[in-house]
C-alpha positions as CSV (number, residue, x, y, z in Angstrom):
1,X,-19.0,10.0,-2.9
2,X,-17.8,11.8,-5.9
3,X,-19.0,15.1,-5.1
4,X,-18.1,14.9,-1.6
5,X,-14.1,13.8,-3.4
6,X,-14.8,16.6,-5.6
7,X,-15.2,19.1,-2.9
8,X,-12.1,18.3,-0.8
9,X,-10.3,18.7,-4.2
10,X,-11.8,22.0,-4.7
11,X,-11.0,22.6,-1.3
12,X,-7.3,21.6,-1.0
13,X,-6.6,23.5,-4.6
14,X,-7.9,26.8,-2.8
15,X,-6.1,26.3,-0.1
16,X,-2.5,25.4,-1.1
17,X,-1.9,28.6,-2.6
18,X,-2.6,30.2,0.4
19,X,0.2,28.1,2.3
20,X,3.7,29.1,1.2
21,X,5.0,26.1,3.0
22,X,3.0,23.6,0.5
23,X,3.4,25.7,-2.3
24,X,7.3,25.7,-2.2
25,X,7.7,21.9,-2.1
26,X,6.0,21.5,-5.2
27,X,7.9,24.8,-7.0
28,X,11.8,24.0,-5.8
29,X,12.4,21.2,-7.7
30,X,11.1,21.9,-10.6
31,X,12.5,25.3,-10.7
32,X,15.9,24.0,-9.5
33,X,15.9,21.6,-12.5
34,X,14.8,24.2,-15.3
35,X,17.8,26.5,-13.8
36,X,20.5,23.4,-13.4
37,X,19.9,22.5,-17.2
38,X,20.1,25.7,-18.5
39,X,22.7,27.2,-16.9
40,X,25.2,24.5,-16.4
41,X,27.7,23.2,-19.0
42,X,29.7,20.1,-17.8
43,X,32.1,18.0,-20.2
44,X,31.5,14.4,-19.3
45,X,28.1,14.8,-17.3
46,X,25.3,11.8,-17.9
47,X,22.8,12.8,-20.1
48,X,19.5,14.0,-17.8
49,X,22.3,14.2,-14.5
50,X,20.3,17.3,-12.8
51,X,16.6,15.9,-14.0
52,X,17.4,12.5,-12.4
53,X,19.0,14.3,-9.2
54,X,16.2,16.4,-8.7
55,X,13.4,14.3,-9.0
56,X,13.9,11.8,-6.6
57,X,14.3,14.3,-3.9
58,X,11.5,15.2,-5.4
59,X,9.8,12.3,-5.0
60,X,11.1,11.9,-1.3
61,X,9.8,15.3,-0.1
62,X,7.3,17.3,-1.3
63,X,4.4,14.2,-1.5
64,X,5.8,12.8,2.0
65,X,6.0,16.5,3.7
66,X,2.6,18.1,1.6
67,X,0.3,14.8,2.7
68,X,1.6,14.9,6.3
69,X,1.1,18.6,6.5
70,X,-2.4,18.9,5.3
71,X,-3.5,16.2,7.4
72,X,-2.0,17.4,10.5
73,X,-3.0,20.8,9.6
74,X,-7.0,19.3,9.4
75,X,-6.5,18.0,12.4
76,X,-4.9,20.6,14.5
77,X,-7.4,23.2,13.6
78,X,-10.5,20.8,14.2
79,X,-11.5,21.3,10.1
80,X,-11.4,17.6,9.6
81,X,-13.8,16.6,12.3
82,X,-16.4,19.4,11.1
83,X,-16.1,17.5,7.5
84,X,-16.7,14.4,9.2
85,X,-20.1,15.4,11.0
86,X,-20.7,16.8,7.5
87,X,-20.8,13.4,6.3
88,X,-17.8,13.3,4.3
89,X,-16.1,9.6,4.8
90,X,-12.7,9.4,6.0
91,X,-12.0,7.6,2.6
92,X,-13.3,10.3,0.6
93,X,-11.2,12.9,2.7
94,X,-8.1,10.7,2.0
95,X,-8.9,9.9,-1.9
96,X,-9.9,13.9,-2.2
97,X,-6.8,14.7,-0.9
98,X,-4.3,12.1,-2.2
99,X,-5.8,12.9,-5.7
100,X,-5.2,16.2,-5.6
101,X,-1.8,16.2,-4.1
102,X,-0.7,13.5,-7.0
103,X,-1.8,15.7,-9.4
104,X,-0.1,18.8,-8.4
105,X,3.3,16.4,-7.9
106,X,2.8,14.9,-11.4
107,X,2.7,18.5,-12.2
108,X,5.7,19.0,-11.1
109,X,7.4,15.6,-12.3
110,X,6.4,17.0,-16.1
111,X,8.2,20.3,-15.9
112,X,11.3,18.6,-14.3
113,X,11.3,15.5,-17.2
114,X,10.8,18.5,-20.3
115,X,13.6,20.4,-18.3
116,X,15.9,17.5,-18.2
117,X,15.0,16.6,-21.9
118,X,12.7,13.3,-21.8
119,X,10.9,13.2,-24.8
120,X,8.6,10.8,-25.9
121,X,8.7,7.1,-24.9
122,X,11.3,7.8,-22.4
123,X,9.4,11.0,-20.9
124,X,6.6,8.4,-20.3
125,X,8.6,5.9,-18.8
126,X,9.8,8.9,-16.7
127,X,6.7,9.9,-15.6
128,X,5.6,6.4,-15.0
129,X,8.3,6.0,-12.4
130,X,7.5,9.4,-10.8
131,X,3.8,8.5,-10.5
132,X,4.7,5.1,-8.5
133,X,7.2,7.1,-6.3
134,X,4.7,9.8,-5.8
135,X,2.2,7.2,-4.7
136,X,4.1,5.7,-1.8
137,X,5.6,8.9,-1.1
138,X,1.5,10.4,-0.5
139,X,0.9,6.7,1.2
140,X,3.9,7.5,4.0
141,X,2.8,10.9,4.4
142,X,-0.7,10.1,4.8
143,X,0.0,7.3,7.6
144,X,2.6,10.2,9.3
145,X,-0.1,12.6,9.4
146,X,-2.7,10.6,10.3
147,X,-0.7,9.6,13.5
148,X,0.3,13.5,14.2
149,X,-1.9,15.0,16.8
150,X,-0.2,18.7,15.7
151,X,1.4,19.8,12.8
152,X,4.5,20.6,14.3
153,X,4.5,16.4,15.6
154,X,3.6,16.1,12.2
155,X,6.8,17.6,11.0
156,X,8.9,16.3,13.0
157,X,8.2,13.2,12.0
158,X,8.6,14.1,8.8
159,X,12.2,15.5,8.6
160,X,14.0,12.3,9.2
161,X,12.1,10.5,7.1
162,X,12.4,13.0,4.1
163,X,15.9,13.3,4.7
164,X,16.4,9.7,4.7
165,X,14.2,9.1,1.3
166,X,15.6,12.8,-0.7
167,X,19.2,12.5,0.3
168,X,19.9,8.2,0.4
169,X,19.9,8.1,-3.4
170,X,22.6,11.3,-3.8
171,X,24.7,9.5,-1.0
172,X,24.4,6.1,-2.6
173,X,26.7,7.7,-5.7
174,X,29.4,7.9,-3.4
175,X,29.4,5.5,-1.1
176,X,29.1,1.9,-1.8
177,X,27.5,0.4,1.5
178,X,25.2,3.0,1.2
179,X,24.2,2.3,-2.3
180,X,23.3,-1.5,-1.3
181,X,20.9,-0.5,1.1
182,X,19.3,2.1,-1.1
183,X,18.7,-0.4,-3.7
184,X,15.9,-1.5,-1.2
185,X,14.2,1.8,-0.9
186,X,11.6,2.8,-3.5
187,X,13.7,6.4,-3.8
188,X,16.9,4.7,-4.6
189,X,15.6,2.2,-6.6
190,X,13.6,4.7,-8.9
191,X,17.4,6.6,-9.3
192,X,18.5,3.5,-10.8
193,X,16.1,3.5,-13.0
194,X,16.1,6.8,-14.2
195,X,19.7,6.4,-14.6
196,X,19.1,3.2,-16.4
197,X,16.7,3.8,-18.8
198,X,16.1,0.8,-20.8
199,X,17.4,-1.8,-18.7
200,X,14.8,-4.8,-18.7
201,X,16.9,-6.4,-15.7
202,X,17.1,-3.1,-13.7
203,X,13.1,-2.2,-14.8
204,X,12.1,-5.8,-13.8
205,X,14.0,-5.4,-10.1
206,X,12.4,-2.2,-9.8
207,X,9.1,-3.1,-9.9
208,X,9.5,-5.6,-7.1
209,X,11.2,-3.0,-4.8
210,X,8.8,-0.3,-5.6
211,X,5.8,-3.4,-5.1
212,X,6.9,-4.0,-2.0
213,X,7.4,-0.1,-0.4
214,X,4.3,0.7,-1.8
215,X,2.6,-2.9,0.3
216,X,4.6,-1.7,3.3
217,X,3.3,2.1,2.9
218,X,-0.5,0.3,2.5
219,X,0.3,-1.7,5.7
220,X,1.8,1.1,7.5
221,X,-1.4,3.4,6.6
222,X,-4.0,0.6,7.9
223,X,-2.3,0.0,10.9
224,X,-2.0,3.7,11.7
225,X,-5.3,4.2,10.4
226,X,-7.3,1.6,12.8
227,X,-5.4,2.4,15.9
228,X,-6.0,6.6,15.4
229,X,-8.4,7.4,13.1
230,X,-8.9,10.9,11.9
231,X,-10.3,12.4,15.3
């Protein structure tokens, strides 16, 4: 099991430099953020503003859209059914891959936390937030792509869904209704958190939100998952 995990890591790290597509969802961010905080100079601007911002559209894309992608991308070119008449397990595809795109997105949360200036305790709180987004972010994207028969159904699929997640939380800072209903979704929720650092209230809320996407991102997988399969 763990060389056959280790292989489809090796595998998807060889591959996603070759695919500009996946490469640029985990780079935009990141670079957006490093620019944003070094370039810009607003009096009266929260501390971490453009960090925040950033990384829950972070959060809402490139896991989501990356997962999808490479799963579709398997399918569509018949790759994934060779690995499974190789004997590599469907879970071992899924933790291989999953793995691998957390890392490269944790990555990515790190640059955009040292950009915005988390140090210390509050850069691990930071990351600790980005690694449960991240994780029901991969989850959604895995169920999406395992339900794609192509990678273009596959990303359109995806669009709405990433638009909903990346752009909810921005909208929610303007609009009130909106802000209720994004207190629900594990994207909005972690905004509040970033931009609540230290709240014990707002931290214990936030982990019941985020329990319960991440359960309905489980559900949504399994149920996907038995009715399709990876064929």
């Amino acid at each position: 099991m763990i060389r056959h995990i280790g292989a489809i890591l090796w595998k998807q790290g060889k591959e996603t430099f070759k695919n500009k597509e996946i490469l640029v969802q985990f780079v935009m961010f990141p670079a957006l953020t490093v620019i944003m905080e070094n370039a810009m100079e607003i009096k009266g601007l929260p501390e971490h503003f453009f960090a925040n911002l950033f990384a829950v559209m972070y959060l809402g894309m490139a896991p989501l859209v990356s997962m999808a992608a490479v799963l579709a991308e398997e399918k569509e070119k018949n790759t994934l059914r060779v690995l499974l008449m190789s004997d590599v397990k469907a879970m071992e595809y899924f933790f291989g891959a999953g793995i691998y795109l957390f890392g490269i997105c944790m990555l990515g949360a790190g640059v955009i936390g040292l950009a915005g200036g988390y140090r210390g305790s509050e850069l691990a709180i930071f990351l600790a937030v980005m690694a449960v987004g991240n994780l029901i972010s991969i989850l959604a994207g895995a169920a999406i792509g395992t339900y794609s028969r192509t990678q273009m159904m596959a990303t359109g699929l995806t669009v709405p869904v990433m638009l909903v997640f990346s752009f909810l939380p921005m909208l929610a800072m303007f609009n009130e209704r909106i802000a209720k209903a994004a207190k629900y979704i594990y994207t909005g929720r972690m905004s509040l958190l970033l931009n609540s650092m230290g709240n014990g209230q707002e931290l214990a809320e936030g982990l019941w939100v985020a329990g319960l996407n991440l359960l309905a991102a489980v559900v949504l997988f399994v149920i996907v998952y038995r009715r399709k399969g990876l064929e």
